[in-house]
VOVEX-294151 format. One record per residue (C-alpha): residue number from 1; x, y, z; residue in three letters. Coordinates in Angstrom, 2 decimals. Layout:
BEGIN
SITE:NUM:X:Y:Z:ala
...
***
This chain:
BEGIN
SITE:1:-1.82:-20.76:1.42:unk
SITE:2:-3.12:-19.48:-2.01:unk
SITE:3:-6.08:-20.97:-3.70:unk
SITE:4:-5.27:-20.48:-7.16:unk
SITE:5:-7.62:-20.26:-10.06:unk
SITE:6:-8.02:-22.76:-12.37:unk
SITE:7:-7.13:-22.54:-16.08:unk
SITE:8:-9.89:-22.57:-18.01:unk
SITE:9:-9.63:-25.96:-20.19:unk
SITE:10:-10.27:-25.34:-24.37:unk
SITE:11:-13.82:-24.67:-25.19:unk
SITE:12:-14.76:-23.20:-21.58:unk
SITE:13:-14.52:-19.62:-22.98:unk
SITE:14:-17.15:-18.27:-24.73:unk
SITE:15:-15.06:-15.36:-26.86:unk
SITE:16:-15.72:-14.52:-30.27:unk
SITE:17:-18.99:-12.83:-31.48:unk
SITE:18:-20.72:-13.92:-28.21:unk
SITE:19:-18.40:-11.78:-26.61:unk
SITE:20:-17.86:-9.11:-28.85:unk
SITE:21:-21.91:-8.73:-28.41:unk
SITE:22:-22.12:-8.55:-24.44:unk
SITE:23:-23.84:-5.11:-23.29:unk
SITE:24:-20.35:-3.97:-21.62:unk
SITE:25:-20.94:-0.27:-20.46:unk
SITE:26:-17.98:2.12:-21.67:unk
SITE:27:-16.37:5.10:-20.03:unk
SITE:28:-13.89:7.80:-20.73:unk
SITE:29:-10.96:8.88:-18.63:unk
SITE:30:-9.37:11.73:-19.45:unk
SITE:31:-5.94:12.20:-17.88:unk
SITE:32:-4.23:15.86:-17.39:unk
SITE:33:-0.53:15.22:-16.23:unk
SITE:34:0.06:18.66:-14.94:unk
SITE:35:-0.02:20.13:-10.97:unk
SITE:36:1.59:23.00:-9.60:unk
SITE:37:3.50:20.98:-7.34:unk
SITE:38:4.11:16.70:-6.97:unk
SITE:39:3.21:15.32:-3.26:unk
SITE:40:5.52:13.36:-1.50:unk
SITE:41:3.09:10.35:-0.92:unk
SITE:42:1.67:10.46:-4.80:unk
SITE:43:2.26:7.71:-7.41:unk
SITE:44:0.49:9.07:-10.33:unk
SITE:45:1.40:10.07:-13.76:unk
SITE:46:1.87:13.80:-13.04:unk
SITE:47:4.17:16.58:-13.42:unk
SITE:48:5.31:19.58:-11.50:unk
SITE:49:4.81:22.53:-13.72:unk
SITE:50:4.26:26.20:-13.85:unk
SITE:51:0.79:27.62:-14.61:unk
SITE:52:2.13:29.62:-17.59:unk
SITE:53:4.31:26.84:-18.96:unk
SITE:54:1.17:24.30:-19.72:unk
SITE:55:0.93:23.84:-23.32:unk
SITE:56:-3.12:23.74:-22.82:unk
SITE:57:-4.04:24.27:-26.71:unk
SITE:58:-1.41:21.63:-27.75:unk
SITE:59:-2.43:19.37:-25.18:unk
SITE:60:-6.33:19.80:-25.70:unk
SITE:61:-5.51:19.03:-29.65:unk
SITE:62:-3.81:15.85:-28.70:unk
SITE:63:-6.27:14.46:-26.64:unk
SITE:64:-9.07:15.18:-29.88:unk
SITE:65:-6.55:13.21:-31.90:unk
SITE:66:-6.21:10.57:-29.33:unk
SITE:67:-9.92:9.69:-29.71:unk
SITE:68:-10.15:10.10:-33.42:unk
SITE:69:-7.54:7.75:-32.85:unk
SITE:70:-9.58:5.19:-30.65:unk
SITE:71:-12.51:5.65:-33.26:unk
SITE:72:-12.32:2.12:-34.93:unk
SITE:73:-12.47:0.56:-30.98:unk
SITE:74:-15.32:2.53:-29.88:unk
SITE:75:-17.45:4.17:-32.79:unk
SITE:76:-20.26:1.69:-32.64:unk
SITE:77:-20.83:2.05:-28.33:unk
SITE:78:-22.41:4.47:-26.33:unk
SITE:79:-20.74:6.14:-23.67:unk
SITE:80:-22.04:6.39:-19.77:unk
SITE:81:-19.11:8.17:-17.83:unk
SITE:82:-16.66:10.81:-18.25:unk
SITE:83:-14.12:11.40:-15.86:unk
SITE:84:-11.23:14.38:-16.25:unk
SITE:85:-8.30:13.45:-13.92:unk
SITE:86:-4.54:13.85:-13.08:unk
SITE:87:-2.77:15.43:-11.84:unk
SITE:88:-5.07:18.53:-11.54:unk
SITE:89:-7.28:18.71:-14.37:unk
SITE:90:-8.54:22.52:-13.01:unk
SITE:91:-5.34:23.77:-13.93:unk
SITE:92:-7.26:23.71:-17.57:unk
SITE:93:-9.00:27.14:-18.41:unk
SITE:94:-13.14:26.75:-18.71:unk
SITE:95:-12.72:27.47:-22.16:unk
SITE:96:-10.49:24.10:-22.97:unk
SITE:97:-12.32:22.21:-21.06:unk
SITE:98:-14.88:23.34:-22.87:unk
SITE:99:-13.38:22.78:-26.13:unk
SITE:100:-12.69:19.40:-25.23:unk
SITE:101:-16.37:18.86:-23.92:unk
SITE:102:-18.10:19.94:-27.22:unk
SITE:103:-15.80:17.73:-29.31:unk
SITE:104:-17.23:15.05:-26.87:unk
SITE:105:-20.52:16.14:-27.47:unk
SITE:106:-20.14:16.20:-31.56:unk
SITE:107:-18.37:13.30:-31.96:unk
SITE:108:-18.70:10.58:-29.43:unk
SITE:109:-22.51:8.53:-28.47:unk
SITE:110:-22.83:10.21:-25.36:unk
SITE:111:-25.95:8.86:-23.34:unk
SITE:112:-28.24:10.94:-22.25:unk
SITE:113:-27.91:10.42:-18.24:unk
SITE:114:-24.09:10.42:-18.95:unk
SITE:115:-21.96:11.51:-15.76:unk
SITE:116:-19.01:14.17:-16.38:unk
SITE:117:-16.55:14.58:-13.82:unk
SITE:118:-13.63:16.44:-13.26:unk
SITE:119:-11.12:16.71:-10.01:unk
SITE:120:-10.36:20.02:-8.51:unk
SITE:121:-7.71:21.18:-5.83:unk
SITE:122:-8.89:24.05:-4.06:unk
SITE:123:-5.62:25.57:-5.06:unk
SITE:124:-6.64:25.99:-8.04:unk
SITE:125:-10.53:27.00:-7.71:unk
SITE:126:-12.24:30.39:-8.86:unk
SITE:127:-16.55:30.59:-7.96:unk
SITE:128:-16.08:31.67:-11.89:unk
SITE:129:-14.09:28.47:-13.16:unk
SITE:130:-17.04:26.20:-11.15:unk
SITE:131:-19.26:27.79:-13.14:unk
SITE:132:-18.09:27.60:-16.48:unk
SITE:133:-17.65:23.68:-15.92:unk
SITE:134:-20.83:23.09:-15.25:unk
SITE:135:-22.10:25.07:-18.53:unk
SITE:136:-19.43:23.15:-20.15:unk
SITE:137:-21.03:19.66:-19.37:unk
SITE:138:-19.74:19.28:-16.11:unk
SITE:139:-22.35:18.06:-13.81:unk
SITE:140:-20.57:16.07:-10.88:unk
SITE:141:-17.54:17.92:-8.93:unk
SITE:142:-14.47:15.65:-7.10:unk
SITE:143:-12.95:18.04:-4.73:unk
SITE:144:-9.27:16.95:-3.34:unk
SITE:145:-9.93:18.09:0.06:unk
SITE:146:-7.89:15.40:2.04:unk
SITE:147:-7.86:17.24:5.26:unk
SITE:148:-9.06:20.33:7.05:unk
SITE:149:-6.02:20.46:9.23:unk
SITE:150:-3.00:23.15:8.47:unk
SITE:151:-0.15:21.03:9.62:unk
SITE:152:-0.95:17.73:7.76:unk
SITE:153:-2.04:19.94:4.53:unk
SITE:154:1.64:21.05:4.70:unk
SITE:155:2.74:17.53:5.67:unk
SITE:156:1.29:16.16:2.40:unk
SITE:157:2.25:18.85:0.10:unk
SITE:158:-0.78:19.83:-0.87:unk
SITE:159:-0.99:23.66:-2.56:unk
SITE:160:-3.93:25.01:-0.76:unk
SITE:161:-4.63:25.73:2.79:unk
SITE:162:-7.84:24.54:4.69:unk
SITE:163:-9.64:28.11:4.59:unk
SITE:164:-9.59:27.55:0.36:unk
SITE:165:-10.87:23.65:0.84:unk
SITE:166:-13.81:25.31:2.38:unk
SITE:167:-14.37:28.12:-0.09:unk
SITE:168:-13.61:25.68:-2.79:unk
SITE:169:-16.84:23.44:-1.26:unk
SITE:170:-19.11:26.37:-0.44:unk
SITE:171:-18.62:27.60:-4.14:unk
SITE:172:-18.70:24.06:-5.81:unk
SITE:173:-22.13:23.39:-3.54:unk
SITE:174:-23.68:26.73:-4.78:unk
SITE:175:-23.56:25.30:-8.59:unk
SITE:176:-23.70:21.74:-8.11:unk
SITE:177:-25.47:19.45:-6.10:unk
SITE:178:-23.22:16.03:-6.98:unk
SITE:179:-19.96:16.81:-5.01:unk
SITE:180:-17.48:14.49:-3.84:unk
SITE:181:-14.61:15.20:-1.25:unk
SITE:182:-11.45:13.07:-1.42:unk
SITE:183:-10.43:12.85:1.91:unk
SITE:184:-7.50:10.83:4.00:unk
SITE:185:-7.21:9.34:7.55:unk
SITE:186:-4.35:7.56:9.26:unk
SITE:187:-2.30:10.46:8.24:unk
SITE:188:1.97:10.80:9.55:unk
SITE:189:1.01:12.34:13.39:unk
SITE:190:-3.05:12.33:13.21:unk
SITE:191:-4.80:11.23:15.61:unk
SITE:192:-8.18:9.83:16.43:unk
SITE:193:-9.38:13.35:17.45:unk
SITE:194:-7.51:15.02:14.49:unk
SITE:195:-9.57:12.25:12.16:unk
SITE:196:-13.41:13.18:13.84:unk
SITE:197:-12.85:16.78:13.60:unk
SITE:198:-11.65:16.20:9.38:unk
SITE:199:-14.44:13.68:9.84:unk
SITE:200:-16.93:16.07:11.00:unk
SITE:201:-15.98:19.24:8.86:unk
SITE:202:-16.47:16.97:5.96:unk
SITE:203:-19.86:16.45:7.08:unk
SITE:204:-20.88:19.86:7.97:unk
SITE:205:-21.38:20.05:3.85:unk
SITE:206:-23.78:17.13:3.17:unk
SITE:207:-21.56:16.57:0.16:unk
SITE:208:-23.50:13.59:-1.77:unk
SITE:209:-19.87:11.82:-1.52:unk
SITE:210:-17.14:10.76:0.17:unk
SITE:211:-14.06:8.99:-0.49:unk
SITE:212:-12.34:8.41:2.66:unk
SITE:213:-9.02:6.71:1.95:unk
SITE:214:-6.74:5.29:4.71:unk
SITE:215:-3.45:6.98:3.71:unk
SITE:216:-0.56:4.33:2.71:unk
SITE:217:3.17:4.67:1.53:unk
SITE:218:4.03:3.85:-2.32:unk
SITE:219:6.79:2.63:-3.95:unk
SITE:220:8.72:5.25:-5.89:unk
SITE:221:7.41:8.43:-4.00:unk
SITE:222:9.15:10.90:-1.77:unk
SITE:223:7.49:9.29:1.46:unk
SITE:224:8.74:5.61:0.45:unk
SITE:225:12.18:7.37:0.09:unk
SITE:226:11.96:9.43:3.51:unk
SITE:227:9.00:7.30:5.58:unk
SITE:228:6.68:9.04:7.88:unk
SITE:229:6.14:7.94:11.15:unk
SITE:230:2.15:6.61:11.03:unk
SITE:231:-0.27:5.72:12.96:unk
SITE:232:-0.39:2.02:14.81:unk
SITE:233:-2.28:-0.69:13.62:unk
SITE:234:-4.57:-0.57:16.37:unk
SITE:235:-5.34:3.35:15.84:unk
SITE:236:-5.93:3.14:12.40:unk
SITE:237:-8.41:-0.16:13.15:unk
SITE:238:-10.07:2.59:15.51:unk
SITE:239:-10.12:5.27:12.42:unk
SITE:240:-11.57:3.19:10.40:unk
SITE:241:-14.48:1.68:11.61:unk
SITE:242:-15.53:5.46:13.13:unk
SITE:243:-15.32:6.62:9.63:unk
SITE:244:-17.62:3.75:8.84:unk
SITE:245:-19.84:4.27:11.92:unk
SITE:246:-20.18:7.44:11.38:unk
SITE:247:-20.93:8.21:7.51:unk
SITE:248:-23.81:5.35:8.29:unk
SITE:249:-25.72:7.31:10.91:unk
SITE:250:-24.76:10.56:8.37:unk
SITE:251:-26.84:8.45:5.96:unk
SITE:252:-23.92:7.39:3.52:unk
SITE:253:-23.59:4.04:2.80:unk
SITE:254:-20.23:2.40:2.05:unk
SITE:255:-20.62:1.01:-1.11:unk
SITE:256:-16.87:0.42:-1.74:unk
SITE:257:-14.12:-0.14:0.50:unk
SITE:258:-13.22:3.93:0.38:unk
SITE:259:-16.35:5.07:-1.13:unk
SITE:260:-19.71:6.47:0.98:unk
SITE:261:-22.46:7.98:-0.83:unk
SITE:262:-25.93:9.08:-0.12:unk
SITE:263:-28.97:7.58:-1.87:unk
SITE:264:-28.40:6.95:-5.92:unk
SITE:265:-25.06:9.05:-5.58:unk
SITE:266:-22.37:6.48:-5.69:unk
SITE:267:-19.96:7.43:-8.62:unk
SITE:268:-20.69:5.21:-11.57:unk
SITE:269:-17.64:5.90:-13.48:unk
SITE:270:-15.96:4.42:-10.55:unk
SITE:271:-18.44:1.50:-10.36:unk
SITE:272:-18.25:0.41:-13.69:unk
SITE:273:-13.99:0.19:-13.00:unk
SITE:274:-14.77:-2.32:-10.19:unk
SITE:275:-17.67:-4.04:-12.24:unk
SITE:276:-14.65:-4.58:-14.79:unk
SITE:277:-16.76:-3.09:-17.22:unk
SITE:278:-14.88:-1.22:-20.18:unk
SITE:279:-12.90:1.92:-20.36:unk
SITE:280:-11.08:4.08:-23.23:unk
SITE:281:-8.48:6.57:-21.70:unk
SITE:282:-6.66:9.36:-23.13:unk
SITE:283:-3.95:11.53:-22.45:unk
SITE:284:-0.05:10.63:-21.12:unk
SITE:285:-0.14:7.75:-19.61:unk
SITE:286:-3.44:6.77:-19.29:unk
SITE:287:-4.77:3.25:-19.94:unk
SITE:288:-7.97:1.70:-21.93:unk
SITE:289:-10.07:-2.21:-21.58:unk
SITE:290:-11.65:-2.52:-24.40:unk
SITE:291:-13.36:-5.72:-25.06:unk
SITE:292:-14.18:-6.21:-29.24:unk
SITE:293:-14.07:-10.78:-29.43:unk
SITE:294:-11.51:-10.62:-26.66:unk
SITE:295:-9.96:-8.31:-24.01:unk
SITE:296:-7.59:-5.57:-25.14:unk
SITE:297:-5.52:-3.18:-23.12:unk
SITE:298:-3.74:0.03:-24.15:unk
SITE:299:-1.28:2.11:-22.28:unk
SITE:300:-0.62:5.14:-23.93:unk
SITE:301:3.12:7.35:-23.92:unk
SITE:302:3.10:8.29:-20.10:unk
SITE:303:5.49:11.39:-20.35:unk
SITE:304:3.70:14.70:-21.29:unk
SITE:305:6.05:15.73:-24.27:unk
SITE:306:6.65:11.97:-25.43:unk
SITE:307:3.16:11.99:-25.50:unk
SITE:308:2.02:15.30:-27.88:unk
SITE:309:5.83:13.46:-29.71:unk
SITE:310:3.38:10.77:-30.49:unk
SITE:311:0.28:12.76:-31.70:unk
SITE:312:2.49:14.11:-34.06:unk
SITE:313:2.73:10.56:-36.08:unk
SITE:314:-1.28:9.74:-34.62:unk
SITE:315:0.05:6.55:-33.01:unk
SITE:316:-0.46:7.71:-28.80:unk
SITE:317:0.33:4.45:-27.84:unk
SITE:318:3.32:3.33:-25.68:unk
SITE:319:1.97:-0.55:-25.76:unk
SITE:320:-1.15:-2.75:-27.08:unk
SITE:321:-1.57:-6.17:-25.91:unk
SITE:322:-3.77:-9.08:-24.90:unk
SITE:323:-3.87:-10.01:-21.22:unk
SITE:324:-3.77:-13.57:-20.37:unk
SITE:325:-7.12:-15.75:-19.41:unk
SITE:326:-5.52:-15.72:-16.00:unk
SITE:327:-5.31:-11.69:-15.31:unk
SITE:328:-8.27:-10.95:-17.31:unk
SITE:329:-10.37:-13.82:-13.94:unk
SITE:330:-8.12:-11.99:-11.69:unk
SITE:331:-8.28:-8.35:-12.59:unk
SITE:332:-12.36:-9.14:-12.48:unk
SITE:333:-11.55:-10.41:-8.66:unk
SITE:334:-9.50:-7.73:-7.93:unk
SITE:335:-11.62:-4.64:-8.57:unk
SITE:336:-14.72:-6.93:-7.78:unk
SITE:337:-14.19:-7.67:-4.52:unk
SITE:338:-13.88:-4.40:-3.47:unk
SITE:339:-17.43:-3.67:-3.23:unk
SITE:340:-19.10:-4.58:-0.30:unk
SITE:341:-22.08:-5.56:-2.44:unk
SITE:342:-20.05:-8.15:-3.75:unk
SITE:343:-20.74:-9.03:-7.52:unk
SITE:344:-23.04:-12.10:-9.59:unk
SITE:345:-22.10:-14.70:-10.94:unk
SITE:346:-23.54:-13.66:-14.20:unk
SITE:347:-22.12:-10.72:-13.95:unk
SITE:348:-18.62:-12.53:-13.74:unk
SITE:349:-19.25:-14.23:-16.64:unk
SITE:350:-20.60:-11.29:-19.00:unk
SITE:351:-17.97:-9.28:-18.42:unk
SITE:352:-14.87:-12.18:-18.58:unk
SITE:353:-16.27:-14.59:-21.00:unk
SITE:354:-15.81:-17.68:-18.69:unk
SITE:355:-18.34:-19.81:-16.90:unk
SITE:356:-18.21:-19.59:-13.11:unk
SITE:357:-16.65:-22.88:-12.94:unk
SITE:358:-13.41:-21.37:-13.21:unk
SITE:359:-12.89:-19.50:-10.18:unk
SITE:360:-15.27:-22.25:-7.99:unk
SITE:361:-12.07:-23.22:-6.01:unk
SITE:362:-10.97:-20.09:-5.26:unk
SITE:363:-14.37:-19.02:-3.54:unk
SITE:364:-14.77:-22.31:-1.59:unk
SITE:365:-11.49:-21.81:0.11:unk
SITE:366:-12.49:-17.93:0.43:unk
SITE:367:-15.84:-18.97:1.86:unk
SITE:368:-14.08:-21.69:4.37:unk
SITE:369:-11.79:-18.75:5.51:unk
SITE:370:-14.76:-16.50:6.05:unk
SITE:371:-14.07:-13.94:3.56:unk
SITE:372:-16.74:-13.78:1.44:unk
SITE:373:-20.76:-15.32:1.03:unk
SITE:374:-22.50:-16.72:-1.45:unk
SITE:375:-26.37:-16.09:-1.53:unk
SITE:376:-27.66:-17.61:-4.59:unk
SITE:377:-26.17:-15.63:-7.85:unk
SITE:378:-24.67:-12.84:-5.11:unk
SITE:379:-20.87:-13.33:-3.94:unk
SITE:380:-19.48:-10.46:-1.60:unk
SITE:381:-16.95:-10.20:0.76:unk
SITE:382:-17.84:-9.92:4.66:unk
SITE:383:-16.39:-7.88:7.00:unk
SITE:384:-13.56:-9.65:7.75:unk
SITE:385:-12.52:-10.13:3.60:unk
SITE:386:-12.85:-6.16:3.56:unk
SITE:387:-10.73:-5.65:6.38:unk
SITE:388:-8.29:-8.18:5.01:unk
SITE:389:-9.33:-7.35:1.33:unk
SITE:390:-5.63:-8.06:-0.21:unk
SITE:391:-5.92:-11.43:1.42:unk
SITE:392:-8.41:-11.90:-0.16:unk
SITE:393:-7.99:-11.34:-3.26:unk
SITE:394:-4.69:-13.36:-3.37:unk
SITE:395:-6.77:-16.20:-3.32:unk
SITE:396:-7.59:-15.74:-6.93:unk
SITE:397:-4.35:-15.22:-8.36:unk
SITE:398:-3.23:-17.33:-11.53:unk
SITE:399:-0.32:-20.63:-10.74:unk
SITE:400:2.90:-19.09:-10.76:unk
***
């Protein structure tokens, strides 16, 4: 049975200047809508397209617009993450993404430890292109490896074969010494050897991340349409906690439910999405929080032409609006709770604008269930809440 949160009661939110003042950090996403070819299990905002057919220049222009655009929002706040992703934002050429990292540089309050990513498919990689990135600005390198195998890289669609996943790391680690590697267990046919050797290769780099994600049918792909036979329950139980076993003796520590870094390399564009702190993004389809005396969210036009249709009359967006008091609590909880360090209770309320009173129901009858702790200001899940981390968070969904 749900514990849902309370409403907060007139006068419990603090709003207005006091929250227009809150020291909310701010990121930039950057979305490129573009790959070579769409996998079957993906549910993002991209676009089969050929290389040559990429309107890069147009593109490039638009996004420059698009944050001319978001001026009045963010002109007055410093900026602590930038992170270029799609689709398969190395389909760019060095010199747009350099284009677009010098208009950055001239026109946005960049800070001076800022942290620029951008994805890469090894499909796409040249040791020249790596290069050029990182004298573009381009100091921390997400690598969408997902396996080392042959027959589940051609299971998943994915454009490159495990041979150029390897060059694509041994060139990235020659330039670069923050690398992730996205990678995927519980795959259609793997099995628990299949996962240690993947587990393994990855590990045989040292790579300063890893996102291990257990692999799960969408809605609306190719794979919902046509499902893959997967692993059982048990199995992937197995998978799991030897990926977590396993990156701990490494030395990574799982800082997220997917997410294993070594020592002060966890990836703080991503961390400041699950502290709910605040985000502009550009490009088709992407979305923005942007907290100015109350919680705004943008989406922008999602389809790549509707979109550069749009930056022809400067208005990107597709929809502007205020989420409730309910989903701004829950969308806290939601990306919260996916740390395994948990979140305070200050925290909570400098980056909502409510008093903790407002979700104490919902932890007590987490707490009873043996989900989550409270030490103090500190409120994580345990084990058991990650392992059943959507049951969890149901718990502080908003009355129906």
């Amino acid at each position: 049975m749900m514990c849902p949160v309370r409403s907060p009661v007139r006068g419990e939110r603090r709003g207005g200047a006091s929250q227009q003042s809150l020291d909310i950090p701010l990121s930039l996403y950057i979305h490129i809508p573009w790959c070579l070819q769409k996998c079957p299990y993906c549910d993002f905002n991209s676009y089969a397209i050929a290389p040559d057919d990429i309107p890069e220049k147009a593109y490039i222009t638009a996004l420059c617009q698009d944050i001319r655009f978001a001026f009045p929002l963010i002109a007055d706040r410093e900026i602590h993450t930038v992170f270029i992703g799609g689709g398969t934002p190395s389909l760019l050429s060095p010199a747009a993404v350099g284009e677009l990292l010098s208009f950055l540089a001239g026109q946005l309050r960049l800070s001076q430890d800022i942290e620029v990513s951008i994805e890469l498919n090894p499909g796409t990689f040249s040791a020249d292109k790596i290069r050029a990135y990182k004298e573009s600005g381009i100091n921390r390198l997400s690598i969408g490896a997902q396996s080392f195998k042959a027959e589940h890289l051609a299971l998943l669609g994915r454009i490159h074969s495990a041979v150029q996943t390897r060059q694509s790391i041994e060139t990235a680690l020659c330039y670069l010494d923050n690398v992730n590697l996205d990678m995927m267990y519980a795959l259609p046919g793997q099995t628990k050897e299949d996962m240690e050797s993947d587990l393994h290769c990855a590990l045989s780099y040292a790579p300063a991340h890893l996102s291990f994600y257990q692999f799960t049918v969408e809605p609306d792909t190719f794979f919902s349409r046509h499902p893959p036979v997967l692993p059982d329950e048990d199995t992937v139980a197995d998978m799991s906690a030897q990926v977590e076993s396993t990156l701990a003796s490494a030395g990574y520590t799982r800082y997220e439910v997917s997410a294993y870094a070594k020592s002060g390399r966890a990836c703080r564009h991503n961390l400041n999405y699950w502290r709910f702190g605040d985000y502009l993004g550009v490009g088709a389809g992407a979305h923005s929080k942007i907290t100015r005396n109350r919680v705004i969210r943008q989406a922008r036009c999602a389809n790549p032409s509707a979109y550069l249709s749009c930056m022809r009359t400067h208005n990107p967006l597709e929809k502007e609006w205020e989420p409730s008091d309910e989903d701004i609590i829950f969308e806290f909880m939601l990306n919260a709770l996916r740390l395994t360090d948990g979140f305070s209770l200050s925290l909570f309320s400098a980056h909502t604008g409510f008093p903790v009173s407002v979700i104490h129901n919902s932890l007590v009858r987490a707490e009873k269930k043996e989900l989550l702790v409270r030490e103090g200001e500190s409120v994580r899940p345990t084990k058991k809440g990650l392992l059943f981390l959507t049951d969890l968070q149901q718990l502080f969904l908003p009355d129906e």
